[in-house]
Steps between C-alpha positions, in 0.01 A plus 500: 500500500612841430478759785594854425247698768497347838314636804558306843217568783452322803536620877806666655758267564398230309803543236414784208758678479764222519297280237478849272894482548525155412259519213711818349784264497367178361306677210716827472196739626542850657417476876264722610471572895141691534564561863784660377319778333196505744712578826699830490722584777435529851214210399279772280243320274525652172190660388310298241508730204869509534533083608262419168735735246822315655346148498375578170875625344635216683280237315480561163194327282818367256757444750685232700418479843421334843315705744450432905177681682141468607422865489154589380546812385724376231337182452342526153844620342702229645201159414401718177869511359611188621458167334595294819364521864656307769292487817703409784224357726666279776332453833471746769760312796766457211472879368571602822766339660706608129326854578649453834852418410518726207371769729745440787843440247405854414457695816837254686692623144317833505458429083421789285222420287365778301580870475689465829226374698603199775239289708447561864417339775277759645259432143456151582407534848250765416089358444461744208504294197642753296829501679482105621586298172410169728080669575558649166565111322220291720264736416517509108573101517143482474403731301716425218403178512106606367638827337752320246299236342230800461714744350667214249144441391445902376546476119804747514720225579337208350796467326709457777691115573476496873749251673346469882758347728408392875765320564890637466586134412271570216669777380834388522396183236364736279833733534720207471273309173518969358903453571539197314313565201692835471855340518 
């Protein structure tokens, strides 16, 4: 199969961004990071005019790409240009104990992510879900669950191949079967 527009969703921590990197290797795709555009420094959410006219340079209708994010806002450029959406959709336990240690590598290593911004502590301790990653994943785990499958029905992205993983072993085959046919 030929994949030239990828778009990987699923919840945080379950492996986007590292399968986008993989992906960009195996098949020679541009990564694309969209929580790299969306957060600004000092953790600023970029306003959506500005977030759609980045997303939308960043993923051109004719180009080569692989592109990591669940935002709504943005949603109909990334599914409507894409020709491939992975849906990372493992269970809830498993999400978050890789949230967890993903999560705690970064604020032990104090890892800059994007635009300078670092996770802290403080964020994860707090019960508002916008600043808790761990209230912020359990409580779309649900909801993406019966938002997806609606969403992939909409005749905008009927023409969509969706690959739905729930299992990482899962994935892995299918990376290792993607690897081997490209060698």
């Amino acid at each position: 199969m030929d994949y030239q527009r990828i778009v990987i969703v699923g919840k945080p921590g379950s492996g986007k961004t590292t399968l986008s990197r993989q992906l960009a290797e195996i098949l020679s795709l541009k990564p694309v990071e969209i929580d790299a555009i969306h957060w600004q420094p000092d953790w600023t959410q970029l306003d959506a005019p500005m977030m759609r006219q980045r997303v939308g340079d960043a993923l051109p209708v004719d180009g080569h790409w692989v592109a990591d994010g669940n935002y709504k806002e943005v949603r109909d450029i990334a599914w409507g240009r894409a020709d491939t959406l992975i849906w990372l959709d493992y269970g809830l336990l498993f999400t978050l104990w890789r949230l967890f240690w993903r999560t705690l590598g970064r604020i032990v290593f104090r890892k800059t992510l994007w635009n300078g911004n670092k996770e802290v502590l403080t964020n994860h301790l707090s019960l508002d879900r916008d600043k808790n990653i761990f209230l912020y994943m359990i409580g779309t785990h649900s909801r993406q669950r019966k938002q997806f499958p609606a969403d992939l029905k909409e005749p905008q992205y009927s023409h969509l191949r969706v690959l739905r993983f729930r299992t990482a072993s899962e994935l892995d085959s299918w990376v290792h079967d993607l690897t081997r046919l490209r060698s």
